[in-house]
N, C-alpha and C positions, 0 to 999 in steps of 0.2 A: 504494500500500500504506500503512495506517494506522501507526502506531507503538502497540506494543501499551502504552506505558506508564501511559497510564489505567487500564489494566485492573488492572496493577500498584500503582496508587496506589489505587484505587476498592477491592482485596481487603486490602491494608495498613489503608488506613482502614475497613471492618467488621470486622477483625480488632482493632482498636485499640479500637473502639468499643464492642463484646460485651465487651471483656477488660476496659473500664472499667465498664460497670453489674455486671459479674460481682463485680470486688472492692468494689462500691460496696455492691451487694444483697446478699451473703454474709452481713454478721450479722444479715439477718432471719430467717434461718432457720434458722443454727449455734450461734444464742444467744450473740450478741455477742463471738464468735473474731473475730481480726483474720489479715489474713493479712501484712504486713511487719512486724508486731507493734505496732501506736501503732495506734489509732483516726482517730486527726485526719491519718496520713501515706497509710492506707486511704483516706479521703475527699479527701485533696490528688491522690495516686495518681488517682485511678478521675475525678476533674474531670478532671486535663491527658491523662488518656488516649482519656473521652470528646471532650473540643473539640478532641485533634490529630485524631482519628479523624473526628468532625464534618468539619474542614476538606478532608480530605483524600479526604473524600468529595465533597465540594464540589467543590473542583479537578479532580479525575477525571470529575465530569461537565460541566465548563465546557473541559476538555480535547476532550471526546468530540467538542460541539457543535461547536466549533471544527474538528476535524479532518471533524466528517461537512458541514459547509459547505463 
């Protein structure tokens, strides 16, 4: 039996990762609303939320590999 935690890592990281282009992409189209209020904390926000999400999708599939070997 596999351990489901990639699966768990793999849905954490697309959820992290949508959630980063979302605050990233928002003032193209709300006419420059910020959603934590700072502009510069927006774009700090939505970087570390895409590359943990990046990563974290990484690992969930170098998990999988591993386990289906």
């Amino acid at each position: 039996m596999s351990s489901p935690r990639w699966v768990v890592t793999f849905v954490l990281g697309v959820i992290m990762f949508v959630l980063g282009v979302y605050v990233g992409a928002r003032p193209l189209w709300t006419h420059n609303s910020v959603v934590t209020g700072a502009r510069w904390l927006d774009m700090a926000f939505a970087a570390v939320f895409m590359l943990r999400g990046w990563l974290n999708v990484r690992t969930a599939l170098h998990r999988r590999a591993r386990t289906d070997s």
